[in-house]
C-alpha positions in Angstrom: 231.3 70.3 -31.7 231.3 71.9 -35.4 228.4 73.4 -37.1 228.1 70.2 -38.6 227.5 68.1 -36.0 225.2 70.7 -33.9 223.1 70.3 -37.2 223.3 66.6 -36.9 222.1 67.1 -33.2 218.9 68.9 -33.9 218.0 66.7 -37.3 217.6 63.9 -35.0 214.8 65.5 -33.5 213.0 64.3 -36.3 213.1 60.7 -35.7 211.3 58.3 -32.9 213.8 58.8 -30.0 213.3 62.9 -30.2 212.6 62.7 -26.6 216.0 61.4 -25.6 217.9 63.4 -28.0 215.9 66.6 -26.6 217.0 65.5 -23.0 220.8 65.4 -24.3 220.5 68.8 -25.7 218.8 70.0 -22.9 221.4 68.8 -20.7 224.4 70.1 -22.8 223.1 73.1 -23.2 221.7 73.9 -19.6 218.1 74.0 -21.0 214.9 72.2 -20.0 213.6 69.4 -22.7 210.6 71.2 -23.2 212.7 74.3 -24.2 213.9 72.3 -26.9 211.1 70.6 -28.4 209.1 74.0 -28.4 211.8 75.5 -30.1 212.4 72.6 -32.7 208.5 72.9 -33.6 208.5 76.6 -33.8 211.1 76.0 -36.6 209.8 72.8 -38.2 205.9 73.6 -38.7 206.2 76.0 -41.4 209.1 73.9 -43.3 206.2 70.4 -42.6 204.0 72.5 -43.7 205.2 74.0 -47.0 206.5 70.0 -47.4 202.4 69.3 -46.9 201.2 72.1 -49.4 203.4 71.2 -52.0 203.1 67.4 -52.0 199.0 68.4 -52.6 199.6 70.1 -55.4 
């Protein structure tokens, strides 16, 4: 798997199946799924929430 497609992995986090895709990852990367959506949300609230800030202004 390139860089690429480890991206492509963890973008589709963002849509309605993230549970399943955080099981996969889990899985592939000897992880528990709750590992990976904490760490997916660590990253992704400040970016949601600059998104939020600027789309008020």
């Amino acid at each position: 798997m390139n860089q690429h497609d480890e991206f492509q992995s963890f973008a589709a986090l963002n849509g309605d199946n993230r549970y399943a895709v955080a099981n996969q990852l889990a899985k592939q990367y000897g992880m528990d799924a709750s590992q990976i959506l904490f760490a997916y949300l660590k990253v992704a609230a400040p970016i949601l929430n600059q998104q939020k800030k600027s789309a008020i202004d």
